[in-house]
Structures are given as structure tokens and as C-alpha cells.
N, C-alpha and C positions, 0 to 999 in steps of 0.2 A: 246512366252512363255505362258503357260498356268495359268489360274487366281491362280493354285492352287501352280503352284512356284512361284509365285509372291507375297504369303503370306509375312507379316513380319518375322515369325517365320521359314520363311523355311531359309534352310542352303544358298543357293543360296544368300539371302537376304541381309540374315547376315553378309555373308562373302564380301558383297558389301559395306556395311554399314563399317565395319570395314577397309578397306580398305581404303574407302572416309576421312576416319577420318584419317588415318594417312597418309594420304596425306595434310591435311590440315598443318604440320610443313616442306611441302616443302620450299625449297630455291625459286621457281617460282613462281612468280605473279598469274600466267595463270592457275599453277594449284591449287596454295589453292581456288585462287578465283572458280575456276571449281570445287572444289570438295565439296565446302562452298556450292554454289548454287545446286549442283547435293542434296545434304545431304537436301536440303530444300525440292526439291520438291520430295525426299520419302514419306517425311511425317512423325508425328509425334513420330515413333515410333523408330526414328532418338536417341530420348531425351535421352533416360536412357543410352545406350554403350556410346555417348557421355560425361554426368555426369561422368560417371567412367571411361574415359580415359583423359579428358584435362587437370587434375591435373600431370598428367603423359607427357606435351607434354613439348617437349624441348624451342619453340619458342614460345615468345610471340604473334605473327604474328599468330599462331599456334590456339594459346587460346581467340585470337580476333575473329578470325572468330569464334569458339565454341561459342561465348557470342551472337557474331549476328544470329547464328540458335537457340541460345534457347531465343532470343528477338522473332525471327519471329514464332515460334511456343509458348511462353507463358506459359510454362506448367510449374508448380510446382516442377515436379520433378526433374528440376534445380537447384534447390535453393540450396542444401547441397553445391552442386561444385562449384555456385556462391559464396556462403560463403567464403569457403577456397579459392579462390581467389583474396578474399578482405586481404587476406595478400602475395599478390605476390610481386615479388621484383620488379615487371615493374609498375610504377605509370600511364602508359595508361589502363594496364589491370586492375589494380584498380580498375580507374575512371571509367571506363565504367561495372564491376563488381557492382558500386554502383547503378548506372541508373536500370542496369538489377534488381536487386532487388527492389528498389525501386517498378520499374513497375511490378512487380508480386505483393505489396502488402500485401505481406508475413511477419507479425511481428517478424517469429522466425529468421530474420534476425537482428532485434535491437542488441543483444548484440555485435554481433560482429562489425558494424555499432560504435556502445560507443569503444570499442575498441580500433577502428583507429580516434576514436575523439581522445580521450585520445593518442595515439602516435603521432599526430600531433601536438598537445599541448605541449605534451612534445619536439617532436623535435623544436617549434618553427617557425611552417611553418606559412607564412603569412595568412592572411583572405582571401587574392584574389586570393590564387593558383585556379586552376584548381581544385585540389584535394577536398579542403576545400568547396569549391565551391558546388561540386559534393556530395560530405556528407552531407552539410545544405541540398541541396536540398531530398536526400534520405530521409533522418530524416525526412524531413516537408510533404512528401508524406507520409511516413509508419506512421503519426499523432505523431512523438514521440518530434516534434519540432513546438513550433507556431509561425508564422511569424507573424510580428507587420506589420499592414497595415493600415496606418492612415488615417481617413475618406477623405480627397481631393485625397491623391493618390489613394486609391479605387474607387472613383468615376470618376478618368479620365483615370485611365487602359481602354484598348481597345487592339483588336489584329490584329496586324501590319504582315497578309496577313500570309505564312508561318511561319512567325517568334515567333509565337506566343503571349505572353503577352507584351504587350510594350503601354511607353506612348504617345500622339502627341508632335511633335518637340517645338509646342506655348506654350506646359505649363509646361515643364520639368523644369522652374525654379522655379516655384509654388510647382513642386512635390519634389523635392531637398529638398528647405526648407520645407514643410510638416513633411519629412521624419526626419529630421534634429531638426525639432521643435518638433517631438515628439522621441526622444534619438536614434533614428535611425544613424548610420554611412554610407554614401553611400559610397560605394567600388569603382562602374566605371560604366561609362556610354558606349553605344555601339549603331551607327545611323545606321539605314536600312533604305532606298532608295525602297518604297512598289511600284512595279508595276506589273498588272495583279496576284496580289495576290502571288507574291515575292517578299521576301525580299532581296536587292542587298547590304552585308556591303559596307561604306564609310567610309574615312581615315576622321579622325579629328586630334585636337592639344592636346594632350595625354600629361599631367604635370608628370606623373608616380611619384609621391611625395609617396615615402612609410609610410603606419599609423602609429607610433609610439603608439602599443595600451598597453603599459605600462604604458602608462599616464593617467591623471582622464580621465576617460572618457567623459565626458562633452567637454574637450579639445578635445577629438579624433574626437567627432561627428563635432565641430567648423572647424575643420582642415578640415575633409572630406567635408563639405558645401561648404567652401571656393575652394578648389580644384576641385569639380562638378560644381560649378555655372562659376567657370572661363571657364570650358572643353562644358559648355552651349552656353556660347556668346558667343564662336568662330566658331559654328557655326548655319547660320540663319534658320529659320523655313522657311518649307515650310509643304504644305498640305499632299502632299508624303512621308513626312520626319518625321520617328519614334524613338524611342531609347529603348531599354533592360535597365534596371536598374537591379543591386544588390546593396545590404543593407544589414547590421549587425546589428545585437542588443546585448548591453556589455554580455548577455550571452554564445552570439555564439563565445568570445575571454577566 
């Protein structure tokens, strides 16, 4: 093929580009995932027919993949269709519609972002879903959220190989109560096992005690100390041995 049909803009192109994408709401593994990775390595000019077709795809499946080619490409001119995706009815495509914006950057996503604060709230969803999860974290990326980091857990964050931000396994009860001592609620603890700079999750003894965050808060943070420090001693440090923390502050309920 000659460089000169191989433009974006030739019809040829086009008409591959458009294809690739609605193959993406196939029923086959084999092929969204093929037409996901074909859609990548075009190249960025992938972005825009994509924007304006995934709002239109039938499957979620469909619209997962759309969110991972406009992760791997970064371009802004995502963002409207990430937007309106932040109210889909799939809470996977959601959550990961949140990540994508976040990682863009892009402020003129806040409102819609308070939005699904606010219908969360309203519906009642816990602090530990996924979902909620997912929104703190946007919010505190796009500056519209500050996270409270109490000066000992700041100073023993370290990062636990791929895993990214985590504490060592010796001081997580030091960090607990840190967290705890200064109105922090901690949500759940999570071990990684770092070796050759992977992290391997490890099963622990998980109390799953839900917050009751109706209550004075002072209660709420007491309740969540006690339920992390238990889910600590059960199991022992070692050198290897990391953990992920989330934590709430009575704003984010």
C-alpha cells in the first residue's frame, strides 16, 4: 500500500478504522480483543470516530475496550465521551470512565464527577465500593479533593514494587492509628507479597464489619481502628510484606 493510502484521512483508512470499532461490541473475545489492539496500533487518529461512536455501542465489553484505546493514546479529545459515560448503567464502565479522566487531568470533568458523588450518596452506596473508591480517587487527582496524610503515614509510604503506594508490613499499626488519631476512618487493608519488583496479593482474615457512617463520626473512625488493627495482627511482618491502605475523611461520607 502506498504511504499516500495509508493517510488517516484516506477513505481506505477510514473505512478500517470504522470497522475496527464496531467490531469491538462483538460477542468474541478473540475479536474485540483484536480489533482493540489493531485500533492501537493505527494510531492516534483512532480518537475522534471512536468519541463519537461508543456512546452508541451496545455492549459494555464494547465500551471497555474504547476507554483502554483512549488510555493508551491520552488524548483530550476523549474526554466529552468519557464524560457521558460516567453515567452508564454498567458500574464497571463507570469505574474505569473515572480512572480515564482522572488520568487526563482535565478539570472540565469535575462537574460531572460531583454528580455521581451526589447519586451515590443519595443512593447510599458504601465508602468501600469500588465505585466510591474510584471517584475519591478522581476527585484527589483532578485537585478537587484533599486527602488528609498524617505526618507518620507520610513519612512511612514507600512503594511496594508494582503495586504502587503502600505501607511496610512492621508499621501498619503505627499507620492505622496515625490515620485514626488524626479523624481518618480506614476502610481496608490489602498485603502484597513484593518480589522482583511484583507485587503477589495474599489472602488475609478480612472482619468485613460494615461502617455504620451514620454515627458520630469519632465512633466511625474508633470502629474502623479497631477492625484494621485486628486485620494487622493476623498477619506477621515480614521484609517482603507490603499493604495498600484506603482511608476516609467525614467529608468524603
Amino acid at each position: 500500500m502506498s504511504p499516500e493510502v495509508r493517510r488517516a484521512d484516506s477513505p481506505t483508512v477510514t473505512d478500517e478504522i470504522a470497522r475496527l470499532i464496531r467490531l469491538l461490541d462483538d460477542d468474541s473475545t478473540d475479536v474485540y480483543e483484536g480489533a482493540r489492539f489493531s485500533l492501537m496500533a493505527i494510531g492516534p487518529e483512532v480518537v475522534a470516530p471512536l468519541a463519537a461512536a461508543v456512546g452508541s455501542m451496545e455492549s459494555p465489553v464494547g465500551q471497555l475496550c474504547a476507554i483502554q484505546v483512549f488510555d493508551h493514546f491520552g488524548d483530550a479529545a476523549a474526554l466529552p465521551a468519557l464524560i457521558g459515560l460516567l453515567g452508564s448503567e454498567d458500574e464497571t464502565v463507570r469505574i474505569w470512565s473515572m480512572w480515564s479522566v482522572a488520568g487526563l487531568g482535565d478539570r472540565e470533568a469535575l462537574p460531572a464527577l460531583w454528580a455521581a458523588h451526589r447519586r451515590l450518596r443519595a443512593a447510599g452506596e458504601p465508602p468501600d465500593s469500588g465505585e466510591a473508591d474510584a471517584l475519591r480517587s478522581a476527585l484527589t487527582e483532578l485537585g478537587a479533593r484533599q486527602e488528609v496524610l498524617p505526618p507518620l503515614t507520610a513519612s512511612s509510604q514507600t512503594t511496594a514494587g508494582d503495586r504502587g503506594r503502600a505501607w511496610p508490613s512492621e508499621r501498619l499499626a503505627d499507620v492505622v492509628n496515625d490515620l485514626a488519631d488524626h479523624d481518618q476512618a480506614v476502610l481496608g487493608l490489602r498485603f502484597w507479597l513484593v518480589f522482583r519488583g511484583r507485587g503477589a496479593s495474599i489472602n488475609h482474615e478480612r472482619l468485613r464489619r460494615p461502617l455504620d457512617v451514620d454515627r458520630p463520626w469519632r465512633q466511625v473512625v474508633e470502629d474502623a481502628r479497631e477492625t484494621a488493627l485486628i486485620e494487622v495482627a493476623s498477619v506477621p511482618p515480614r521484609p517482603d510484606l507490603f499493604a495498600t491502605v484506603e482511608w476516609i475523611d467525614r467529608d468524603d461520607v
